[in-house]
Steps between C-alpha positions, in 0.01 A plus 500: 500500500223488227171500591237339264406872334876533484551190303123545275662884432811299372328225256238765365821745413715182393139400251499875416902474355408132333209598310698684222778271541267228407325707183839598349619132470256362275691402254324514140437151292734352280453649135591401150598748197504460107726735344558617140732781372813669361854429585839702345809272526821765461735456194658703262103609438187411733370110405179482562295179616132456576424357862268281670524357835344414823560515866365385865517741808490325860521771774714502774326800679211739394751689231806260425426248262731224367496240177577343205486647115551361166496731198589427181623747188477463180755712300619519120503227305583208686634690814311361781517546926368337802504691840503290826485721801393533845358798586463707805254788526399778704134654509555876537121514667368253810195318445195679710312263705608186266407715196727578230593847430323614206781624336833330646886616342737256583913445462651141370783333461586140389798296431584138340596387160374561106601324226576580140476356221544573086494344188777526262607336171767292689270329760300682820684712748362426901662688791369543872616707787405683793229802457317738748270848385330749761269755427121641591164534400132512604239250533149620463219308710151435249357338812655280813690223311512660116736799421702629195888575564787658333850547523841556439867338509829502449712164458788345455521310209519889450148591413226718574096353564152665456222237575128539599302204616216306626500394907299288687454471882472116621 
């Protein structure tokens, strides 16, 4: 039977075990990202587009982030693409007591849909279908809600991605 040191000895060792429980899921705040860059679309050679984009990050838990991105490329000509994806990202580094890490790598992957379209003598091509791209990079922390980022993908529309950007901790 406990006795009432028994049962303090219990609550002060259960506190003990909650404390870092409690630290480790702060979740950081929401964030929003403006992108600009490079893409490679595969052919019979490399066509390259200029990017811009931007994206939100909600977290689920301290280093796994989800949300939505729209980028848009601007190739050749008239050759033209919108990316609509979801994205789901993992923070290589934990926050330290609600902090940021200064310097955090992180994996991503998204999926959804792009569309396509092209100008040609005979009228304006349009297609749509399916799309995802996963890759890595760094974001760079200038203070607690401004840091510079990088990274790189792979997609399919086949394609490869370099952006840096801009983000913004709400």
């Amino acid at each position: 039977m406990f006795t009432r040191l028994h049962q303090k000895i219990a609550l002060a060792v259960l506190m003990v075990w909650a404390a870092p429980a409690m630290a480790q899921s702060i979740r950081p705040p929401a964030s929003v990202e403006f992108l600009a860059g490079h893409a490679g679309f595969a052919d019979d050679a490399v066509i390259e587009h200029a990017v811009v984009g931007g994206a939100a990050r909600f977290y689920l838990t301290p280093r796994i982030s989800v949300g939505p991105e729209i980028t848009y490329m601007s190739g050749p000509n008239t050759d033209r693409d919108w990316y609509f994806l979801g994205n789901l990202t993992w923070d290589v580094r934990r926050p330290q007591a609600g902090r940021p890490p200064r310097v955090n790598p992180f994996l991503i992957i998204g999926g959804g849909f792009f569309t396509h379209s092209d100008d040609f003598p005979s009228g304006t091509f349009t297609s749509s279908e399916g799309a995802f791209a996963g890759g890595g990079g760094a974001r760079v922390h200038i203070n607690d809600r401004l840091y510079a980022m990088g990274d790189f993908r792979v997609g399919w529309e086949l394609h490869y991605r370099v952006t840096g950007g801009i983000g913004l901790s709400l």
